[in-house]
PANU-571417 format. One line per field, with one value per residue (C-alpha): residue in one letter; x, y, z. Coordinates in Angstrom, 3 decimals, padded with zeros to 6 digits, always signed. Layout:
N
resn: [a:...]
east: [X:...]
north: [Y:...]
up: [Z:...]
//
This chain:
597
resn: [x:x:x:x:x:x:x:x:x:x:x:x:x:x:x:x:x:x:x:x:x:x:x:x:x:x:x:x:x:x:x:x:x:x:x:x:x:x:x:x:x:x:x:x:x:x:x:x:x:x:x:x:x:x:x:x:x:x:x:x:x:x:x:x:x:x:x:x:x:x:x:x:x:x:x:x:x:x:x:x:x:x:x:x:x:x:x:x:x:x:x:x:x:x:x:x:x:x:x:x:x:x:x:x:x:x:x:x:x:x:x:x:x:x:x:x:x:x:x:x:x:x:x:x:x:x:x:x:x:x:x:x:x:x:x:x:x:x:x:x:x:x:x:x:x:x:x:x:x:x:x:x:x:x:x:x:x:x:x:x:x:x:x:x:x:x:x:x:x:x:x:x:x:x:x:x:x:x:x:x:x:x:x:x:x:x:x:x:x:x:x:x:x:x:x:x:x:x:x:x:x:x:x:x:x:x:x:x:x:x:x:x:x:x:x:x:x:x:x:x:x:x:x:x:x:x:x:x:x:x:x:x:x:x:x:x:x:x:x:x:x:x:x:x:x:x:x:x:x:x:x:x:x:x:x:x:x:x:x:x:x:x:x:x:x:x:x:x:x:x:x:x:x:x:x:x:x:x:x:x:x:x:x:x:x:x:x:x:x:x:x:x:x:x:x:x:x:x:x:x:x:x:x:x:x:x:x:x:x:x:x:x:x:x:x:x:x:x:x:x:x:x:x:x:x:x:x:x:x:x:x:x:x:x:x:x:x:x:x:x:x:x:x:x:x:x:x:x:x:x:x:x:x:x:x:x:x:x:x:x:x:x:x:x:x:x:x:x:x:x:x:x:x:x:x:x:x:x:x:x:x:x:x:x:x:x:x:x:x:x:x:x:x:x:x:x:x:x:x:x:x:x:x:x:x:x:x:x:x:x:x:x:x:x:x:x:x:x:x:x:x:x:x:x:x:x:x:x:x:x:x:x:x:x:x:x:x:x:x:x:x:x:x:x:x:x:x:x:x:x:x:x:x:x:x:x:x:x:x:x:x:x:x:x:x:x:x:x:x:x:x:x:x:x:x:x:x:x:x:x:x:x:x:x:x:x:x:x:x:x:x:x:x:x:x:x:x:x:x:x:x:x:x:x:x:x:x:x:x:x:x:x:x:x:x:x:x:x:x:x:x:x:x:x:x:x:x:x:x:x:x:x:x:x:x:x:x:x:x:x:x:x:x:x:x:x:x:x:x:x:x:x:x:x:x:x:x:x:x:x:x:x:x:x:x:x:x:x:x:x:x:x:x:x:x:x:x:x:x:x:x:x:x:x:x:x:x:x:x:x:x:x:x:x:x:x:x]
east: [+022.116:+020.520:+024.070:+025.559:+022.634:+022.878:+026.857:+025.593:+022.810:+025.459:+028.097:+025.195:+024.462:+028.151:+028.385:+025.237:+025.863:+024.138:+023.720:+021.228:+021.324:+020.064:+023.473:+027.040:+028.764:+031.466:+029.556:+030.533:+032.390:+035.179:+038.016:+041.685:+043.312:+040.851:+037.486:+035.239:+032.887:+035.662:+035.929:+033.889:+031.578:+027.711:+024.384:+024.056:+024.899:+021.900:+023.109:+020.209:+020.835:+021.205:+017.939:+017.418:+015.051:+014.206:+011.199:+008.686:+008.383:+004.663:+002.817:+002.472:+005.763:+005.999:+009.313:+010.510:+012.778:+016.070:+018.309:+021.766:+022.414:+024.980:+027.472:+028.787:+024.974:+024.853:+027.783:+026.486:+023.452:+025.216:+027.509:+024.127:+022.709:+025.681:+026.237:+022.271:+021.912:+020.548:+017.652:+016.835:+018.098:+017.015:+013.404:+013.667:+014.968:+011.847:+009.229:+010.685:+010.910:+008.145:+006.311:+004.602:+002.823:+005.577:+007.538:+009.839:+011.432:+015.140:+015.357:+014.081:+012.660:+016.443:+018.185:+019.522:+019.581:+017.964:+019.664:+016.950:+017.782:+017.610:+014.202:+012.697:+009.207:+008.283:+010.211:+010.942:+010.707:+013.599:+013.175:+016.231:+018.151:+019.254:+022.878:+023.862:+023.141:+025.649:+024.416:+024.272:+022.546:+020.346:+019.480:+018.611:+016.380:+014.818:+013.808:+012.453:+009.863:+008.630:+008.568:+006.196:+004.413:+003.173:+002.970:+000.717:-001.590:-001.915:-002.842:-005.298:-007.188:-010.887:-010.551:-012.928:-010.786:-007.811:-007.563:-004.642:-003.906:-000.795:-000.265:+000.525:+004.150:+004.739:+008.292:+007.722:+004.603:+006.007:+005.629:+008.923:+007.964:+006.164:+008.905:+008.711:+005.999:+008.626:+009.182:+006.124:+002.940:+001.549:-001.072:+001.735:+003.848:+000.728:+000.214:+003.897:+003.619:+000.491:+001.808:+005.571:+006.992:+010.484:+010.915:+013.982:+012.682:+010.256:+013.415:+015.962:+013.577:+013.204:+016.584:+016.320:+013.650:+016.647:+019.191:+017.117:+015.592:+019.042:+019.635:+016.525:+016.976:+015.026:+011.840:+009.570:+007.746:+008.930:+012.267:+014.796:+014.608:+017.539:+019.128:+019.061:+018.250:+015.136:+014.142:+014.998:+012.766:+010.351:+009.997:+010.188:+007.027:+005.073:+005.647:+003.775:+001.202:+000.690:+000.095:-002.423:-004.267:-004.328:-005.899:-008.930:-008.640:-007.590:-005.775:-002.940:+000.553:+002.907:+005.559:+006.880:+004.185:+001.999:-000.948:-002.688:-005.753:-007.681:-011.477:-013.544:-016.692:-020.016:-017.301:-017.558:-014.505:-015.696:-015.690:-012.027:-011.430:-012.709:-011.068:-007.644:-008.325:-009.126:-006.072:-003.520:-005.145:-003.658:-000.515:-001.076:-000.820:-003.056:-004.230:-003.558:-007.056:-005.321:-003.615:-006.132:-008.168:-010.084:-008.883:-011.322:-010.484:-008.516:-005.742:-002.233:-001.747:+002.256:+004.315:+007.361:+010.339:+012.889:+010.326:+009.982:+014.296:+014.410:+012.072:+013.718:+017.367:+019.302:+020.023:+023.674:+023.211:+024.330:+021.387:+021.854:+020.362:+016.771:+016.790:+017.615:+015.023:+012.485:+013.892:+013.501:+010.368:+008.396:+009.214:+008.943:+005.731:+004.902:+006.270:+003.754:+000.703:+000.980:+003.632:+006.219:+009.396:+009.657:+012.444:+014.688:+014.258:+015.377:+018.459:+019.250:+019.399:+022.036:+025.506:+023.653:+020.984:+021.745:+024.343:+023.968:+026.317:+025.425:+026.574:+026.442:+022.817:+021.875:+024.176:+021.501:+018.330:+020.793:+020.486:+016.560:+016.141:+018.223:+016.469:+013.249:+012.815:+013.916:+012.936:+015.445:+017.750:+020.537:+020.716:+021.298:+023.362:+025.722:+025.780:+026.565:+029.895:+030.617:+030.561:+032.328:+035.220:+035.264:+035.787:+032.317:+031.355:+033.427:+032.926:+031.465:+031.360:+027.793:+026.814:+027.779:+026.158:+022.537:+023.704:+024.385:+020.728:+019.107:+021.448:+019.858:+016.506:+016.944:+017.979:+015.102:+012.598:+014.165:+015.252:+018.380:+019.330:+019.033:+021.574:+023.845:+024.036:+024.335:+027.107:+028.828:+028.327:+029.920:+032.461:+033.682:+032.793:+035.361:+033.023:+034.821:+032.645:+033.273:+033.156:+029.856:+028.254:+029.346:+027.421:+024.410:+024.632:+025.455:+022.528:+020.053:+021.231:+022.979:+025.619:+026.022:+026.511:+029.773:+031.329:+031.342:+033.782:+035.249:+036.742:+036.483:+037.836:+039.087:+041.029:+038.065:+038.359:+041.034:+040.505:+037.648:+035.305:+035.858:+034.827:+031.650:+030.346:+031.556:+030.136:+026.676:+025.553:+024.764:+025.210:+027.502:+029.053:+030.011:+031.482:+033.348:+034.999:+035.466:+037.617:+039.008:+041.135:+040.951:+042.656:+042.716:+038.764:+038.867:+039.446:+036.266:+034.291:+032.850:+031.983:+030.143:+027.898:+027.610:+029.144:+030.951:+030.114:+031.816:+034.479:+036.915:+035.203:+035.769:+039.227:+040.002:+038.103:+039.983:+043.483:+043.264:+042.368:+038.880:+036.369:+033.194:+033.418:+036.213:+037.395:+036.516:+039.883:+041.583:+040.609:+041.808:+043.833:+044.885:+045.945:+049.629:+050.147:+046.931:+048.313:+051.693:+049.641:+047.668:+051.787:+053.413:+050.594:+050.381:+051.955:+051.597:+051.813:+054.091:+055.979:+055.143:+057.889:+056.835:+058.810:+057.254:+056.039:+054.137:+050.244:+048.403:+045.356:+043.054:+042.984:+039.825:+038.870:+038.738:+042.185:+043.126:+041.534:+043.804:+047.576:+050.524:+048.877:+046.859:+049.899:+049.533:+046.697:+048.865:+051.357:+048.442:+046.713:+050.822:+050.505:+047.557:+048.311:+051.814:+049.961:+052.058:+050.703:+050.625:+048.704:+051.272:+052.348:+052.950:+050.976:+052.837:+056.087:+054.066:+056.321:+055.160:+058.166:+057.798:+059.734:+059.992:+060.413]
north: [+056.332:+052.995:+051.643:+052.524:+051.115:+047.936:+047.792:+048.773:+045.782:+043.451:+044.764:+044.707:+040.624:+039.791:+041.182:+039.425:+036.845:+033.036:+034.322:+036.384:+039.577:+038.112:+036.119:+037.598:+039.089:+037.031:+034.675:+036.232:+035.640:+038.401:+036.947:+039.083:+036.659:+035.349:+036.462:+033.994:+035.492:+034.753:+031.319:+029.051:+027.910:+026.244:+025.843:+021.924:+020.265:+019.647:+020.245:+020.488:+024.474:+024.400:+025.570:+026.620:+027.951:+031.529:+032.729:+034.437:+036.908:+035.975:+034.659:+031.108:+030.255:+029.414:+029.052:+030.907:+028.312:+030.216:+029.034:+028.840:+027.505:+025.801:+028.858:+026.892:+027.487:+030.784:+032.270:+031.055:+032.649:+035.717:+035.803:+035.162:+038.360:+040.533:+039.295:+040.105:+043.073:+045.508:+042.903:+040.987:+043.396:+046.870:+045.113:+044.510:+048.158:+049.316:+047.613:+048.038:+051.924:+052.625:+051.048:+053.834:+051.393:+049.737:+050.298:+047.271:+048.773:+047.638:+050.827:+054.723:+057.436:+058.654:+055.450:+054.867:+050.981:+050.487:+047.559:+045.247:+045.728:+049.609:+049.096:+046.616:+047.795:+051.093:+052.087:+052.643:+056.219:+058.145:+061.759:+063.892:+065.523:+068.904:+068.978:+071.107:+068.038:+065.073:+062.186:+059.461:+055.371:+056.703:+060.257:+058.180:+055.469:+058.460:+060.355:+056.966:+056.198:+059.709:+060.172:+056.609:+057.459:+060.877:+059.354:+056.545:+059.037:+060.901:+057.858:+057.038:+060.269:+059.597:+056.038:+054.527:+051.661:+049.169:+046.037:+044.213:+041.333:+038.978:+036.466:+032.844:+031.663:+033.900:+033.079:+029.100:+029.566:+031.870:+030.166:+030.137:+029.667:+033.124:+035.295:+036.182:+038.348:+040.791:+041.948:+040.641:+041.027:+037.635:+037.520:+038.364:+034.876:+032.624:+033.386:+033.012:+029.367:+028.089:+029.354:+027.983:+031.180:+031.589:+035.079:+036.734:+038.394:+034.889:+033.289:+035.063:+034.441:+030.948:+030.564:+033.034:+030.524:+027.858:+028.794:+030.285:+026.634:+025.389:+027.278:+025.459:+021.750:+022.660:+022.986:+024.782:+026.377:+028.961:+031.171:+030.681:+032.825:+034.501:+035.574:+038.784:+038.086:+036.228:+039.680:+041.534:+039.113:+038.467:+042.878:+042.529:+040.228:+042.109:+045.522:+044.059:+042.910:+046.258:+047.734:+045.773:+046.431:+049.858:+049.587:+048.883:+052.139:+050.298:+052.385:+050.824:+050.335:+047.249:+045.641:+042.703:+040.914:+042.649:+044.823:+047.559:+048.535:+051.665:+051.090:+054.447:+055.010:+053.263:+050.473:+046.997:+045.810:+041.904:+043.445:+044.308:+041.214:+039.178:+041.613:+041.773:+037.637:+037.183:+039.330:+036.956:+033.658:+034.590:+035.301:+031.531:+033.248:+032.434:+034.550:+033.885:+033.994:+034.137:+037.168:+039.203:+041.887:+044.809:+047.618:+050.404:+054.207:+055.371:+053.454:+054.519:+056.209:+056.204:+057.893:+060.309:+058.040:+060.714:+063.158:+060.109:+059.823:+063.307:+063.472:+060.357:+062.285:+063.791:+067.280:+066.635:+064.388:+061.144:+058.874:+057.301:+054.258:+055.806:+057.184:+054.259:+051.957:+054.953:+054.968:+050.688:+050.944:+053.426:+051.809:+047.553:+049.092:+050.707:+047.211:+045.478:+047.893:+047.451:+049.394:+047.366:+047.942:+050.625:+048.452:+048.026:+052.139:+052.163:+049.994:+051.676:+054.998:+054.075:+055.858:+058.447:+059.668:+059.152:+057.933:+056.084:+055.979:+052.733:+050.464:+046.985:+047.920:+048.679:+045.500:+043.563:+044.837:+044.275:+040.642:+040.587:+041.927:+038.637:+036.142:+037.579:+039.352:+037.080:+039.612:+041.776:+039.567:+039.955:+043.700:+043.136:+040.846:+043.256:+045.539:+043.719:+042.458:+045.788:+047.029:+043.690:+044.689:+048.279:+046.996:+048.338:+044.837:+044.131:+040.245:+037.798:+035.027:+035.638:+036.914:+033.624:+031.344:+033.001:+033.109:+029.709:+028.571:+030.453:+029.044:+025.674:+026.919:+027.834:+024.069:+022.669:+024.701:+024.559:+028.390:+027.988:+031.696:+031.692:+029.367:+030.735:+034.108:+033.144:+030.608:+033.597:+035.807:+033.319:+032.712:+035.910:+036.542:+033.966:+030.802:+027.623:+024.654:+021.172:+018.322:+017.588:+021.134:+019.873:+016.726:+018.116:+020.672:+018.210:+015.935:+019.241:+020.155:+023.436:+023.161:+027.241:+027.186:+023.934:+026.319:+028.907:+026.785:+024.953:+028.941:+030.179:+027.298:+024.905:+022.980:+021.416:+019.587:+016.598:+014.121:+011.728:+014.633:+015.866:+012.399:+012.486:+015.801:+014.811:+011.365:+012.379:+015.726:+016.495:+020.299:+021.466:+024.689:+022.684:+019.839:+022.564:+024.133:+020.752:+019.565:+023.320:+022.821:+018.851:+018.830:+015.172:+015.470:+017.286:+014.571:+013.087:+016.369:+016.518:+012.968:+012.898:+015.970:+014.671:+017.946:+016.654:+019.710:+022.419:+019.651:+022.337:+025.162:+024.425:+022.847:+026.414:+027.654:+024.942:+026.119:+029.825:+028.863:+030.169:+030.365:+031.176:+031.730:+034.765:+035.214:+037.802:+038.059:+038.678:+042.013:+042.297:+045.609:+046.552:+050.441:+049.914:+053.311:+052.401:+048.998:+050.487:+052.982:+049.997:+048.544:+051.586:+052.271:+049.540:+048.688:+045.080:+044.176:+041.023:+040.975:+037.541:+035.222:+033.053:+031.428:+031.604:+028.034:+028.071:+027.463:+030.340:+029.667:+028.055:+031.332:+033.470:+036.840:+036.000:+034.924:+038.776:+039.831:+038.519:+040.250:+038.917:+037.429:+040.693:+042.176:+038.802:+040.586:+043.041:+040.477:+038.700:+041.647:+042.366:+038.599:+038.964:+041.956:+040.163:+036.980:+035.328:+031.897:+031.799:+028.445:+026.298:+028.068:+025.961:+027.330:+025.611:+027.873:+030.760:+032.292:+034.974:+036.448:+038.332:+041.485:+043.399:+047.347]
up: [-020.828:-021.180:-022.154:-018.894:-016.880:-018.396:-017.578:-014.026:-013.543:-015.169:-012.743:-009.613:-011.070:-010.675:-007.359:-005.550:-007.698:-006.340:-002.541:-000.747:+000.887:+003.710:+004.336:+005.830:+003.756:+004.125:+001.403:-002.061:-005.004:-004.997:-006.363:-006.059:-008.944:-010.855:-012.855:-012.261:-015.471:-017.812:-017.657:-019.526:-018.021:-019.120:-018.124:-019.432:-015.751:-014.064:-010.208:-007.467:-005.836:-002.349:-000.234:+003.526:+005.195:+007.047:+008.825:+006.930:+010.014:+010.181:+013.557:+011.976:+012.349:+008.667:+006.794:+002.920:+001.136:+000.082:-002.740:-003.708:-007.584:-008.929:-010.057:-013.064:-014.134:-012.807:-014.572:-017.535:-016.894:-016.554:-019.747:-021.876:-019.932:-020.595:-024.059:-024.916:-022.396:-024.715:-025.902:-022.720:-019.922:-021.740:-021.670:-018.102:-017.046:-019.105:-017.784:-014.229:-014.700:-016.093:-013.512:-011.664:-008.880:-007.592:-004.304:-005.523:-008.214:-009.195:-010.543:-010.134:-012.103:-012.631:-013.029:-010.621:-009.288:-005.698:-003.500:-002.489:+001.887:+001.766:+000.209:+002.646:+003.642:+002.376:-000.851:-004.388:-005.150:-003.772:-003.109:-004.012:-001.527:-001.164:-002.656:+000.185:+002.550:+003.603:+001.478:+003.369:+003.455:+007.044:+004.946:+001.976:+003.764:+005.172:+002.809:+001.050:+003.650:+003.869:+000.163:-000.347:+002.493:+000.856:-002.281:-000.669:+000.793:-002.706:-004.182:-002.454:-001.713:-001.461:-000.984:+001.333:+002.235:+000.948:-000.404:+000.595:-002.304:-002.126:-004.503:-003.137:-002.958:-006.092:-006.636:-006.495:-009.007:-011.276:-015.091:-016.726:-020.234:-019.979:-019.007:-022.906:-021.984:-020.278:-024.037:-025.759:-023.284:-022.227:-025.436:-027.798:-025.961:-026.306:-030.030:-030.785:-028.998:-030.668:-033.940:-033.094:-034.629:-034.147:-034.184:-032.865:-029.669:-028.683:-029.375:-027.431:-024.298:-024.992:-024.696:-021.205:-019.980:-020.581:-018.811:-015.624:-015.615:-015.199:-011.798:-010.959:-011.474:-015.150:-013.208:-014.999:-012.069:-010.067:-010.027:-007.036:-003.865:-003.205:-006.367:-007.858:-011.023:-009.272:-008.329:-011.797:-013.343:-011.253:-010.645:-014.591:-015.046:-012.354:-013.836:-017.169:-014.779:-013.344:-016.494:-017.628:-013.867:-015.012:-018.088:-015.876:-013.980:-010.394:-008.281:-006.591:-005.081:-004.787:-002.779:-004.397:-004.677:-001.824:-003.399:-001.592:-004.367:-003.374:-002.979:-003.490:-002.223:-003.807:-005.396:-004.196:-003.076:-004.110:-007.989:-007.465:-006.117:-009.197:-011.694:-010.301:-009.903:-013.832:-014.519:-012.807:-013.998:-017.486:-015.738:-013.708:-010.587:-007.898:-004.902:-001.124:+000.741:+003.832:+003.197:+001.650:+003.858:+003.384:+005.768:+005.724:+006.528:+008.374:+006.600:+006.501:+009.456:+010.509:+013.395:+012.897:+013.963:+013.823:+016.223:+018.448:+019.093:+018.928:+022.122:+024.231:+022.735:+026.017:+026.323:+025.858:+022.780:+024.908:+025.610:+029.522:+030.659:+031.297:+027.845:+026.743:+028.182:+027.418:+023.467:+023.126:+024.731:+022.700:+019.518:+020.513:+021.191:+018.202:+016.342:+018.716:+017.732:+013.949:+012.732:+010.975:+010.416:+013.486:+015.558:+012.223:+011.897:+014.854:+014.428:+011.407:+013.041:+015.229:+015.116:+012.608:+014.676:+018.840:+021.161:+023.993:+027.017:+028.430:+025.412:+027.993:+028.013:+024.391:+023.629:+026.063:+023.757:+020.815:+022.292:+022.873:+019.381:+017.968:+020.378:+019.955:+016.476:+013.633:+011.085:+012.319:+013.870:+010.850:+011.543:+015.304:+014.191:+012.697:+014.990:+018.047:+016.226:+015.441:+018.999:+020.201:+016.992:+018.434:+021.975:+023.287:+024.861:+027.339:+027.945:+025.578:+027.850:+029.116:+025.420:+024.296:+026.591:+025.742:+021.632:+022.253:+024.035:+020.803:+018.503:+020.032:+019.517:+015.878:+015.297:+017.038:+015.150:+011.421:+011.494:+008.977:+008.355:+011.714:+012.720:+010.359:+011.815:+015.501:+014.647:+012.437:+015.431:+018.002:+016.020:+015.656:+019.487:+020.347:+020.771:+020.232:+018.938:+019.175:+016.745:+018.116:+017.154:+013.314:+013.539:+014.237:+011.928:+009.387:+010.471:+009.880:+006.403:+008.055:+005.148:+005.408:+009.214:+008.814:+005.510:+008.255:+010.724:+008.177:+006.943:+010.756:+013.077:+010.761:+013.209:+013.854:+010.964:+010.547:+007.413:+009.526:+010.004:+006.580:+005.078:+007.523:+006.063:+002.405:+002.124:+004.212:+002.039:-001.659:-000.814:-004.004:-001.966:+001.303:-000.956:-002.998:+000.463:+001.542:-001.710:-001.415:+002.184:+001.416:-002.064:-002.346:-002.804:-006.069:-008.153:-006.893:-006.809:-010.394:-010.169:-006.915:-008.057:-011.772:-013.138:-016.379:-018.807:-015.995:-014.588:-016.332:-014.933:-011.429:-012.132:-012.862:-009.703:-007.361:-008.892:-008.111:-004.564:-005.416:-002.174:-001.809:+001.672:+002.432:+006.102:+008.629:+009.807:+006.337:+004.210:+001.152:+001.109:-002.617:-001.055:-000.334:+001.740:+004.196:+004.398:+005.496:+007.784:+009.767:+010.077:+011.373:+014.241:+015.185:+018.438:+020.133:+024.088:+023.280:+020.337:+017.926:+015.961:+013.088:+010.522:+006.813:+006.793:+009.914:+009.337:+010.684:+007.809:+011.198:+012.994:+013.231:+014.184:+017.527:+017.787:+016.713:+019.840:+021.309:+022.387:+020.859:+018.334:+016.753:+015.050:+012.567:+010.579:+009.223:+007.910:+006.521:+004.882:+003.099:+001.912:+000.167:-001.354:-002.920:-003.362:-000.980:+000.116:+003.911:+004.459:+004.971:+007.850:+011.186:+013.885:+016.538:+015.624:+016.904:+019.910:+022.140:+023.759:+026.504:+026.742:+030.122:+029.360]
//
């Protein structure tokens, strides 16, 4: 059992591999030709990872650093994991399941791994559902919040009031050299040190505390943001944490590292405080005063989301515009009176739960929602493109101009996640930027948001502009893309970054066209017959000519919104899947003919 769950987090590390869930998806390191963890690749080069910023979704404004290591460095990382998985990994999957206080888990009660977004909130436990019922993400998220919510309230029966703990920038301050204590306990990790033993297991996480330095510049403080092996380990640490919090009888759940400790009657909640505050010095964790507040009963108090649509839900089962206004209204104000996370339940529910008639106007509070709610602005995000790809929006031309004025905004005030989605949503809305929209990026270290049009609307980019962004950023994924579409640059890569242990790595990377960035327009088919299918139904307005060495590799998903030019996606989708290189086709030998019936 343990076997296969260890093939399954090794599997789930490969897959999220260096970026964050809270990017497109379009950044990821699927590879068609090529596995990436089978090259050689080490841990030795010490590249700075790439960081930006998001909001922290707080009313401060402030900013969470998110990083982006160096893959050579990451890979490497990952080979040592799978080749130790049932020393290092096994220890992890203990402590994590074992771990009956946390709502953060990587991993349930059944073994089952839980994806870090479809836990954001309330989560952890999963309640089982009825066999008989269609299994599905909205069922499943479901079910989660009502299942911690219960077992929240059972917790804490009696309780006169909670405790609400967080520990201060807990991923930046988290003690490397102690990540030992995953396997050992912290005491058993400070002996071995003052005694120098060398024992197997202190030794095999010495060598862990290596290599997860190396993502980090060696820094011996703190574990990268964004990663999920960040999370495994960080989950990992805390579990042993919790356990020694209930040797001293505190009652208690966790989110990450957000503790809600249950304060009965007669006990002083300043006694907690200390106890839980000696605890984490030995762990060198600190706690945030700002964030810490004693909420006294009644305490988790919660509405019924589902009873709340069900109510607004028209008698046909097709929400009209009053409904509509009536359904965004009741829960913005529920997210304004305390109750997080009602607006993304809402979101979420969509397609699986109502239908609205008016889609012009739930596009609109699609568009409040991104301009307005940052915490929830990559969900909104997701779904506005996927009524635009569905053909629900009618225009984007007025869409664009206000995506635009945020997009502005986001720049102005720092917001890098942010900027990365709206440019990824105009983009793919039909937005053309200029040379000047590159520029500034470039001149406020958006890297992410320039990889995006360099993939998107690469004619944008002729050798001048390329130099500009190469010689003015240190940023080892742009530089890669860069030296990827400019191959004269990837001589000069491994130089410029200092990267002579993995020069041969990404030598390998560069020659099967590797990219870390994959195109919206492009998806890689590998089922001949639905390939074939997408062919045959097809049927264009104006018919399209091109010659096999025309260069169609600049256009974008907008450009396949377009007639005469949207029956190119199935010819593109057939090149992939015969490895055909299409990038050297001339997009000037594009002919639309037009053909009266």
């Amino acid at each position: 059992m343990l076997d296969t769950i260890e093939m399954e987090l090794i599997k789930k590390l490969k897959e999220k591999a260096i970026f964050s869930e809270y990017l497109p998806d379009n950044f990821n390191v699927e590879a068609s030709n090529l596995d990436v963890y089978d090259q050689a690749a080490s841990y030795r080069d010490r590249v700075e990872p790439y960081s930006y910023y998001m909001s922290r979704f707080n009313k401060t404004g402030d900013k969470r650093m998110i990083s982006i290591p160096e893959f050579g460095a990451y890979v490497a990382l990952v080979n040592f994991l799978n080749d130790k998985k049932d020393l290092i990994l096994r220890a992890c999957i203990e402590c994590s399941q074992k771990d009956e206080n946390s709502f953060s888990r990587f991993i349930n009660d059944s073994g089952e791994l839980i994806d870090f977004d479809s836990t954001y909130g309330d989560a952890g436990f999963i309640l089982k559902l009825d066999d008989s019922r269609e299994s599905n993400e909205y069922e499943k998220e479901r079910s989660v919040y009502i299942s911690n919510m219960i077992y929240k309230i059972q917790k804490t029966r009696g309780a006169a009031g909670i405790l609400h703990i967080d520990i201060s920038e807990f991923y930046r301050n988290i003690y490397t050299h102690i990540l030992g204590c995953i396997k050992l306990g912290i005491y058993g990790v400070k002996e071995a040190f003052l005694r120098r033993e060398k024992s197997s297991d202190y030794t095999l996480f010495n060598d862990l505390d290596k290599m997860v330095r190396s993502l980090n510049g060696a820094r011996t403080n703190g574990l990268l943001v964004g990663p999920y092996i960040s999370r495994i380990l960080a989950e990992s640490l805390l579990a042993v944490v919790d356990e020694e919090l209930r040797e001293h009888n505190l009652i208690f759940t966790r989110y990450a590292d957000d503790y809600e400790i249950a304060v009965g009657q007669g006990e002083q909640k300043d006694d907690i405080l200390h106890l839980v505050t000696s605890v984490f010095d030995r762990y060198y964790f600190r706690i945030n005063t700002e964030k810490t507040f004693y909420e006294e009963y009644p305490f988790y108090i919660f509405s019924n989301y589902e009873k709340v649509i069900e109510k607004v839900q028209y008698k046909n089962g097709k929400m009209e515009s009053p409904e509509i206004i009536e359904l965004f209204n009741c829960f913005l104000d529920m997210e304004k009176n305390g109750e997080k996370g009602a607006v993304r339940y809402l979101l979420k529910s969509y397609s699986n739960k109502y239908v609205v008639s008016n889609k012009r106007l739930y596009v609109d509070y699609l568009i409040n929602v991104i301009c307005n709610d940052e915490k929830n602005m990559s969900l909104a995000c997701k779904i506005l493109l996927d009524e635009f790809s569905k053909g629900q929006v009618e225009s984007a031309e007025g869409i664009n101009d206000v995506l635009y004025k945020q997009l502005k905004y986001n720049i102005k005030n720092g917001n890098n996640l942010g900027v990365v989605w709206l440019v990824y949503v105009l983009v793919n809305m039909g937005y053309e930027f200029g040379r000047e929209d590159v520029i500034q990026f470039l001149e406020t270290k958006n890297e992410l948001a320039i990889i995006i049009l360099l993939e998107e609307q690469s004619e944008l980019f002729d050798d001048q502009l390329a130099d500009e962004c190469w010689n003015k950023s240190n940023c080892w994924l742009m530089l890669y893309q860069i030296a990827l579409r400019f191959k004269e640059k990837r001589e000069t890569f491994s130089v410029k970054l200092n990267i002579p242990v993995n020069k041969g790595f990404y030598e390998k990377l560069f020659k099967a066209e590797f990219s870390f960035y994959k195109k919206t327009m492009v998806s890689a088919k590998t089922d001949l017959q639905a390939t074939d299918q997408q062919v045959n139904s097809y049927t264009p307005a104006l018919p399209v000519i091109f010659d096999d060495d025309d260069d169609l590799s600049d256009l974008n998903k907008k450009g396949t919104q377009i007639k005469g030019t949207q029956i190119l996606s199935p010819f593109f989708e057939l090149f992939n899947i015969f490895s055909l290189d299409c990038t050297n086709i001339k997009r000037s030998k594009i002919l639309k003919v037009n053909v009266e019936n």
